[in-house]
VMD Tcl script that builds the backbone (N, CA, C; Angstrom):
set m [mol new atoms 330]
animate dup $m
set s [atomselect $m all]
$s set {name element resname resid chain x y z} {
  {N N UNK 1 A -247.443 -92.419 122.875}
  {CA C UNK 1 A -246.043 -92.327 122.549}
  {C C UNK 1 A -245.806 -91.424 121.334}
  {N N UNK 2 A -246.523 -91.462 120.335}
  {CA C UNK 2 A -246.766 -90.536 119.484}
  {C C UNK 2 A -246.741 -89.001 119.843}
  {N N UNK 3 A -247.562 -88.916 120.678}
  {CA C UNK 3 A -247.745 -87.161 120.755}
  {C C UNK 3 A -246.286 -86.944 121.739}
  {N N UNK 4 A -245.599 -87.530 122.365}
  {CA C UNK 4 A -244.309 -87.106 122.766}
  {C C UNK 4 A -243.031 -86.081 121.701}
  {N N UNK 5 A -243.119 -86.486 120.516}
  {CA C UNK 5 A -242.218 -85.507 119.728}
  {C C UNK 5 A -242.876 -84.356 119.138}
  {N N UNK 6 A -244.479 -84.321 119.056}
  {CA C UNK 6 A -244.908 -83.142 119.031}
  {C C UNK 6 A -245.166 -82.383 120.155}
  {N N UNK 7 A -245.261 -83.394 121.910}
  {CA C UNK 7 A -245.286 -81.923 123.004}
  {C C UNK 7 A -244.008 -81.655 122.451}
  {N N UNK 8 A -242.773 -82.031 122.436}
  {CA C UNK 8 A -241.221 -81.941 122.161}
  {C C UNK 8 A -241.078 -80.281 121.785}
  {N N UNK 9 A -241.657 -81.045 120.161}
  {CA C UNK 9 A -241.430 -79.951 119.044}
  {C C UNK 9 A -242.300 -78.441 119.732}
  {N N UNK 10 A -243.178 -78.618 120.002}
  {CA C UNK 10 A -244.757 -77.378 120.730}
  {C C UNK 10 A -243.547 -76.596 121.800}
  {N N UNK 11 A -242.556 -77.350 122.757}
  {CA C UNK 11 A -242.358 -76.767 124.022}
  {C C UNK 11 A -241.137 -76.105 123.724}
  {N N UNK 12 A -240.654 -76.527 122.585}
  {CA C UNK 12 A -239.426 -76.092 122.527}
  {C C UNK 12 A -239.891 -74.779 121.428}
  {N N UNK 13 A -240.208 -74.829 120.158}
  {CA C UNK 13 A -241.041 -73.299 119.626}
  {C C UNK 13 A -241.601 -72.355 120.629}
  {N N UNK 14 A -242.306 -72.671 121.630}
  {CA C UNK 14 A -242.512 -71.640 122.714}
  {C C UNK 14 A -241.625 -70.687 123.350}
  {N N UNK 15 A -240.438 -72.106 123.716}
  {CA C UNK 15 A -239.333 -71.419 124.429}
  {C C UNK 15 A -238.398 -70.392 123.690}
  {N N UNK 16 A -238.577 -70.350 122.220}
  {CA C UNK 16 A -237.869 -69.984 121.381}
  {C C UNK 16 A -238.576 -68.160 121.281}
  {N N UNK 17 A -240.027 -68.705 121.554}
  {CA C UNK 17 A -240.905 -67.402 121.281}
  {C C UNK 17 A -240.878 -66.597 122.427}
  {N N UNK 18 A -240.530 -66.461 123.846}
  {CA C UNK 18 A -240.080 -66.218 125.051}
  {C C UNK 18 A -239.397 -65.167 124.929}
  {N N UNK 19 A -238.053 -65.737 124.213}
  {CA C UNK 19 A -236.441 -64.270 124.228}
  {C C UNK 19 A -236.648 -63.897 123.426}
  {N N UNK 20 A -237.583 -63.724 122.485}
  {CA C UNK 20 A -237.872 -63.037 121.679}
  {C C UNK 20 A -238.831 -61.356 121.953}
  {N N UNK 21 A -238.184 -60.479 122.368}
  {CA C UNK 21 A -238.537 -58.962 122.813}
  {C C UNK 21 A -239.480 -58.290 121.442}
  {N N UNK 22 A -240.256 -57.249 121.852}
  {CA C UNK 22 A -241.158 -56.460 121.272}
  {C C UNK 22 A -240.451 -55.298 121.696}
  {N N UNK 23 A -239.715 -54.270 120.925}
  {CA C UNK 23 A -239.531 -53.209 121.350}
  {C C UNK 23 A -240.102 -52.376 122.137}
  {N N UNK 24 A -239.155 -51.492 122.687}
  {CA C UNK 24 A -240.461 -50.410 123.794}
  {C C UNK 24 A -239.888 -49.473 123.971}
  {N N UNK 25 A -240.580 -48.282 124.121}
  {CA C UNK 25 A -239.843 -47.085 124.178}
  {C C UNK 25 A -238.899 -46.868 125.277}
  {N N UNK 26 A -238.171 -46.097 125.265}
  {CA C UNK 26 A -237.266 -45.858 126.938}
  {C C UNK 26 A -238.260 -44.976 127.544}
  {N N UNK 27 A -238.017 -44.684 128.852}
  {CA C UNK 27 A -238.679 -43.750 129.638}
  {C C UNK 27 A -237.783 -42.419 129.322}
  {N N UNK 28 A -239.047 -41.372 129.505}
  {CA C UNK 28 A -238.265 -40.246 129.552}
  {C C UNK 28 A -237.200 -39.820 130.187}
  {N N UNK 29 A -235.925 -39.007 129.225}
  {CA C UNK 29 A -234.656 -38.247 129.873}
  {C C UNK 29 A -235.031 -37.492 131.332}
  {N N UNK 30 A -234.308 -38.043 132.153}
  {CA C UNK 30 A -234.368 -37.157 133.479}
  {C C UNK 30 A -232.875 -36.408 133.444}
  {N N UNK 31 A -232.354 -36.065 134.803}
  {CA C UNK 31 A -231.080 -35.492 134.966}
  {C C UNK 31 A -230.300 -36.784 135.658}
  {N N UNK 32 A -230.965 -37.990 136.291}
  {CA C UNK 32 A -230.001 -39.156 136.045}
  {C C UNK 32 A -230.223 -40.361 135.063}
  {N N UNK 33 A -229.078 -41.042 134.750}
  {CA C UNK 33 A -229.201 -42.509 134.175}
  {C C UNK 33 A -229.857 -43.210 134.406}
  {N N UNK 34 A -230.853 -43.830 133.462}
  {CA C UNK 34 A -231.590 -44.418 133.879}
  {C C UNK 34 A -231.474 -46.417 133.551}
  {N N UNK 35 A -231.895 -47.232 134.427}
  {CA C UNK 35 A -231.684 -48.356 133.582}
  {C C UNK 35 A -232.982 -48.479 132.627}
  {N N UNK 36 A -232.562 -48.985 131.420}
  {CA C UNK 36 A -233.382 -49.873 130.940}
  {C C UNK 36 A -233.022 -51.198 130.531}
  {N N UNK 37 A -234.299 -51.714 129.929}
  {CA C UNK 37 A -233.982 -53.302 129.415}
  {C C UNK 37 A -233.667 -53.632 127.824}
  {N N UNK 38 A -233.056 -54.539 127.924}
  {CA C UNK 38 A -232.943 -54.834 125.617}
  {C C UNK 38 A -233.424 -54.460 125.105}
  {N N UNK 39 A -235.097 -54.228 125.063}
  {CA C UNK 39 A -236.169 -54.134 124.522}
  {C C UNK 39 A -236.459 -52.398 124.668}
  {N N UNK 40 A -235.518 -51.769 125.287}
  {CA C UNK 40 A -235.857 -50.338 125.129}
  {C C UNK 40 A -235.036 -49.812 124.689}
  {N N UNK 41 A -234.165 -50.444 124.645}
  {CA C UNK 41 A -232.821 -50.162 124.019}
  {C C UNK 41 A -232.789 -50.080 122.292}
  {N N UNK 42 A -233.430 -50.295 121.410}
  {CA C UNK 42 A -233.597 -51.068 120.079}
  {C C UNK 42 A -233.329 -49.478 119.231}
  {N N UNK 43 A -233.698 -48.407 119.027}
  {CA C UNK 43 A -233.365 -47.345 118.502}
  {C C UNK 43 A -232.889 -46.299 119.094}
  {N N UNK 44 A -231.743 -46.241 120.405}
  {CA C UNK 44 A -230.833 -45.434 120.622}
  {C C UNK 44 A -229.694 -45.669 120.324}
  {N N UNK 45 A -228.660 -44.389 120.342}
  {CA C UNK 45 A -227.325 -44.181 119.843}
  {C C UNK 45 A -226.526 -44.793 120.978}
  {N N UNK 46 A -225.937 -45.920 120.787}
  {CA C UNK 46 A -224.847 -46.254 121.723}
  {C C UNK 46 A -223.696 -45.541 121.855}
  {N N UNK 47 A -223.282 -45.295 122.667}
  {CA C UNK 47 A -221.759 -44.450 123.398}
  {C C UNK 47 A -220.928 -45.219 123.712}
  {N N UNK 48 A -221.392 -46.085 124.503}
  {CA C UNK 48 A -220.228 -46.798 124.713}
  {C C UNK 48 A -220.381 -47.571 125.879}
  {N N UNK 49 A -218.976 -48.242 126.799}
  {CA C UNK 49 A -219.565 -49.230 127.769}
  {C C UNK 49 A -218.846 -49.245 128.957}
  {N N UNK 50 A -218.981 -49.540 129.916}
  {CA C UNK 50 A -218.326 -49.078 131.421}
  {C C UNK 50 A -218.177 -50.626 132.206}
  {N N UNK 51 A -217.557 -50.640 132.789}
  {CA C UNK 51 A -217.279 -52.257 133.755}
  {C C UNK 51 A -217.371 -51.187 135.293}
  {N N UNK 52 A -217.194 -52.543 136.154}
  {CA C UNK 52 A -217.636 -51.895 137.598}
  {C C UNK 52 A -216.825 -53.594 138.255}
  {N N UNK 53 A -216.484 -53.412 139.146}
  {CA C UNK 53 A -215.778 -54.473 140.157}
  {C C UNK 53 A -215.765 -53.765 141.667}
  {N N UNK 54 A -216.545 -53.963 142.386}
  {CA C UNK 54 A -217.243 -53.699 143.738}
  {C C UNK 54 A -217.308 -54.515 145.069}
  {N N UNK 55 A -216.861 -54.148 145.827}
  {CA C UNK 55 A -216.428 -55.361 147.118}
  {C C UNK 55 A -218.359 -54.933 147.439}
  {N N UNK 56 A -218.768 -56.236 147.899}
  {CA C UNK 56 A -220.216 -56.067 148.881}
  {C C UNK 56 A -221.027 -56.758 148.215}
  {N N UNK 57 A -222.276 -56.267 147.656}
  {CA C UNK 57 A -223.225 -56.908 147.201}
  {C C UNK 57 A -223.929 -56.344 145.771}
  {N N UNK 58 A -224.461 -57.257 145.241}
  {CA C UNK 58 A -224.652 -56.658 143.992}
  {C C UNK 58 A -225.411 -55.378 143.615}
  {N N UNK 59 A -226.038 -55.067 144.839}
  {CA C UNK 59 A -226.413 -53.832 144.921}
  {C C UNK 59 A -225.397 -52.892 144.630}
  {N N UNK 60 A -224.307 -53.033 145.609}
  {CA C UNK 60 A -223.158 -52.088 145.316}
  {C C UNK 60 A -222.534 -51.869 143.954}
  {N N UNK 61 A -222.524 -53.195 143.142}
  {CA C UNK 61 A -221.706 -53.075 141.856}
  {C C UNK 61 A -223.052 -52.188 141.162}
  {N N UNK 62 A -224.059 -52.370 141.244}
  {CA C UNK 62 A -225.226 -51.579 140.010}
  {C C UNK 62 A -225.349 -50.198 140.675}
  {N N UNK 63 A -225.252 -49.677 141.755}
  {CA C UNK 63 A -225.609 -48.694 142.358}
  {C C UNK 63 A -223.617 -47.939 141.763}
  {N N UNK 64 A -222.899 -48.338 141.809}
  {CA C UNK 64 A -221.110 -48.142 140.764}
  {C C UNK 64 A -221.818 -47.602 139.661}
  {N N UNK 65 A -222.384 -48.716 138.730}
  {CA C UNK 65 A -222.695 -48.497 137.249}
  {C C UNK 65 A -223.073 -47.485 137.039}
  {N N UNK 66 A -224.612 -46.756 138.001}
  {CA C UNK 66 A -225.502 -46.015 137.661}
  {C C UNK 66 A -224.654 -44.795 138.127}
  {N N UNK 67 A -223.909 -44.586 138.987}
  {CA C UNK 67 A -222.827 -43.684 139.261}
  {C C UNK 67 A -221.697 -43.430 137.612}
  {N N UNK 68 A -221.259 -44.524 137.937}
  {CA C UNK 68 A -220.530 -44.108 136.242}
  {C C UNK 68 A -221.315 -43.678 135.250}
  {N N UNK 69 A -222.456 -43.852 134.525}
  {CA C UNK 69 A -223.290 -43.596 133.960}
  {C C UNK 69 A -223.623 -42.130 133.537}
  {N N UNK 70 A -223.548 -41.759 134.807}
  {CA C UNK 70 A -224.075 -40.459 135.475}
  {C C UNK 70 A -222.956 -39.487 134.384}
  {N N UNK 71 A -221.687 -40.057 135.087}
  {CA C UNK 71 A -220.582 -39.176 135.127}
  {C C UNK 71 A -219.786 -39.420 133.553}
  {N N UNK 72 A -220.466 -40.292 132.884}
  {CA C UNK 72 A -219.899 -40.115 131.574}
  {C C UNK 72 A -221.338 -39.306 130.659}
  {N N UNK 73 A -222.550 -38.847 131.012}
  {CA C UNK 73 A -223.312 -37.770 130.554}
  {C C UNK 73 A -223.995 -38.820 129.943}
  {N N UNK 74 A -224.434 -40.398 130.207}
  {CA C UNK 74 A -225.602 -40.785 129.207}
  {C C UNK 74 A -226.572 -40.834 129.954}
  {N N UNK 75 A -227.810 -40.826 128.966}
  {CA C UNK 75 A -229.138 -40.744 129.565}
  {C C UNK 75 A -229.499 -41.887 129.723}
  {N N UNK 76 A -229.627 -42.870 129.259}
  {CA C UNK 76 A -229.636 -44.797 129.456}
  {C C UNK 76 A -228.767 -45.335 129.824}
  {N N UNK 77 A -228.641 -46.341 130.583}
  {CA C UNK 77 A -227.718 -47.604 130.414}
  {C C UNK 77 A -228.328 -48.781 130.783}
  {N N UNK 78 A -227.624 -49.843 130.290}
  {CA C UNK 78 A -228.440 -51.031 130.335}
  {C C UNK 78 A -227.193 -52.393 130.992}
  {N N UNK 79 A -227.558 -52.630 132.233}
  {CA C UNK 79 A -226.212 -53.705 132.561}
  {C C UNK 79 A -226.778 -55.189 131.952}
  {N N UNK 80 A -225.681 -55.746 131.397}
  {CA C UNK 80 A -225.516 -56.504 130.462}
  {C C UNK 80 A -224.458 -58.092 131.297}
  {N N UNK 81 A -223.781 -57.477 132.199}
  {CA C UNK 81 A -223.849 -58.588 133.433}
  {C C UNK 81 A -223.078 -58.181 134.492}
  {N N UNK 82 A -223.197 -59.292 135.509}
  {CA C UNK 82 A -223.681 -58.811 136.864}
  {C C UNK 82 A -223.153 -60.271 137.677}
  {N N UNK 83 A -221.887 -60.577 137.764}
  {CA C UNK 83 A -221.716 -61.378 138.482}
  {C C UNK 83 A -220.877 -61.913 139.660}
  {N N UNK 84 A -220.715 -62.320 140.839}
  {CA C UNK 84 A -219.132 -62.367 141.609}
  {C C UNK 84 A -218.563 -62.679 141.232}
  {N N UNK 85 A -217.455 -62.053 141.388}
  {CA C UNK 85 A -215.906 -63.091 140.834}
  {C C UNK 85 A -215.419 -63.967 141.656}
  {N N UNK 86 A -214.508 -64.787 141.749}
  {CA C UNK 86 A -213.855 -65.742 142.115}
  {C C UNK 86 A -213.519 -65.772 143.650}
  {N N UNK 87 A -213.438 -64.316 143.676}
  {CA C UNK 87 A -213.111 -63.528 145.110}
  {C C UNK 87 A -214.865 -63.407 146.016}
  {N N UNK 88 A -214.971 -64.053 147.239}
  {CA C UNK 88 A -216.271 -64.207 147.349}
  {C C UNK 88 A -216.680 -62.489 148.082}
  {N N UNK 89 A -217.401 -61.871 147.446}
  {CA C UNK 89 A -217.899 -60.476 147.903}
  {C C UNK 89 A -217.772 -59.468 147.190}
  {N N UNK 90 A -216.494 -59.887 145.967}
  {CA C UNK 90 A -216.264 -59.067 144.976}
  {C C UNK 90 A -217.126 -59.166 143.507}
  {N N UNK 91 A -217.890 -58.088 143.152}
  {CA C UNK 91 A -219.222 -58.395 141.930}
  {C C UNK 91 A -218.775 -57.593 141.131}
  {N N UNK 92 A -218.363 -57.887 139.206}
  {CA C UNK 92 A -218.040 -57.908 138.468}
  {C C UNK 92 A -219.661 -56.943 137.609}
  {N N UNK 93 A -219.785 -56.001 136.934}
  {CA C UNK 93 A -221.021 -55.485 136.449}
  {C C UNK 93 A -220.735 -54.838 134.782}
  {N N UNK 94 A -220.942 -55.044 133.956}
  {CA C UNK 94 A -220.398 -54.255 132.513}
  {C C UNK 94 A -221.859 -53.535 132.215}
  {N N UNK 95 A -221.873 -52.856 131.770}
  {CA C UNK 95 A -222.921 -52.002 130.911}
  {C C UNK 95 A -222.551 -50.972 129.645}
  {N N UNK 96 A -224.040 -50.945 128.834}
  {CA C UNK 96 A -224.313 -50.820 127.690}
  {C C UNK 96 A -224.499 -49.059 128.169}
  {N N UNK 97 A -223.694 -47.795 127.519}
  {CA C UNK 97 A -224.139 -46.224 127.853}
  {C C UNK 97 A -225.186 -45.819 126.168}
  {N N UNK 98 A -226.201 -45.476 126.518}
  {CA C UNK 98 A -227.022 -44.716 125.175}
  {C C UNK 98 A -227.759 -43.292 125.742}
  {N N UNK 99 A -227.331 -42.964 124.986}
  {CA C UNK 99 A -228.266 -41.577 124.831}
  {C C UNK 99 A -229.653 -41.690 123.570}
  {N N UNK 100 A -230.088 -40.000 123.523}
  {CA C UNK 100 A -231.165 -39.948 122.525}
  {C C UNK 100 A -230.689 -40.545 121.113}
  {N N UNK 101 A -231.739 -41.066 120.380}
  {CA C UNK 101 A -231.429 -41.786 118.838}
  {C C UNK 101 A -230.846 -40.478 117.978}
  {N N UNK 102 A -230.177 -40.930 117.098}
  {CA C UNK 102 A -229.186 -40.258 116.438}
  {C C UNK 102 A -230.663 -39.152 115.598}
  {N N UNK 103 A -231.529 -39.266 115.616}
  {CA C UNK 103 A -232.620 -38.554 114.493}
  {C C UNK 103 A -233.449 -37.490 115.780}
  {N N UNK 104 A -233.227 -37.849 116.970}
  {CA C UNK 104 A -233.740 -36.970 117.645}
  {C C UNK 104 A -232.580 -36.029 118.292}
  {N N UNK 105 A -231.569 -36.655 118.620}
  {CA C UNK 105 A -230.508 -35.861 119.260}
  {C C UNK 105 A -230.360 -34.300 118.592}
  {N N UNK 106 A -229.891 -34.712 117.524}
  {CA C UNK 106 A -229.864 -33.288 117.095}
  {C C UNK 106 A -231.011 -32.240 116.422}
  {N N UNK 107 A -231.881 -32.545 116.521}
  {CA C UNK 107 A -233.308 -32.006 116.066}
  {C C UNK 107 A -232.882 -30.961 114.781}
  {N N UNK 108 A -233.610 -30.583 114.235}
  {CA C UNK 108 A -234.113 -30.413 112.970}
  {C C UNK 108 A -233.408 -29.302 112.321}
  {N N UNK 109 A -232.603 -29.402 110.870}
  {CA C UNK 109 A -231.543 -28.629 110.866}
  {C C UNK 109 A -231.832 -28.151 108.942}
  {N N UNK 110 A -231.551 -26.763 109.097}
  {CA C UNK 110 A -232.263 -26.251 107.775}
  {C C UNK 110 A -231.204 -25.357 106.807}
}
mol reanalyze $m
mol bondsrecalc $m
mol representation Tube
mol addrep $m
């Protein structure tokens, strides 16, 4: 009965250590948007953010995003959520637009 508030205390510090991300680089700039995750996200310049509302499947609302993405010129984006609305078929999608970090974007100036 004893060791019950220390598994407690053990399972719950774990879970804590879980959402906890290690940065990571993004993948290299192509000529489309690319997704990434939180964790690649950590030293680029944010732009800004796009919504998407899509009759079909959630494919359709992220396959929207990466279209908008495109067409506002960022090299990242990261969707941030992704869910149906109320309306059954209709999927709700927001995302995060970043480009290169503010120290590489403009490279080296004399």
């Amino acid at each position: 009965m004893r060791s019950l508030p220390l598994l407690l205390l053990t399972l719950t510090l774990s879970a804590c250590s879980a959402l906890r991300q290690t940065p990571q680089p993004p993948p290299p700039p192509t000529q489309q948007a690319q997704e990434i995750s939180r964790a690649q996200s950590a030293n680029l310049l944010r732009l800004g953010s796009i919504t998407s509302t899509s009759r079909g499947s959630p494919d359709d609302a992220q396959r929207d995003i990466a279209q908008k993405a495109n067409a506002a010129g960022a090299t990242w984006y990261q969707i941030v959520a992704l869910s149906e609305t109320i309306m059954p078929g209709m999927w709700y999608a927001s995302a995060i637009l970043y480009g290169p970090a503010a120290s590489t974007a403009g490279g080296s100036q004399q």
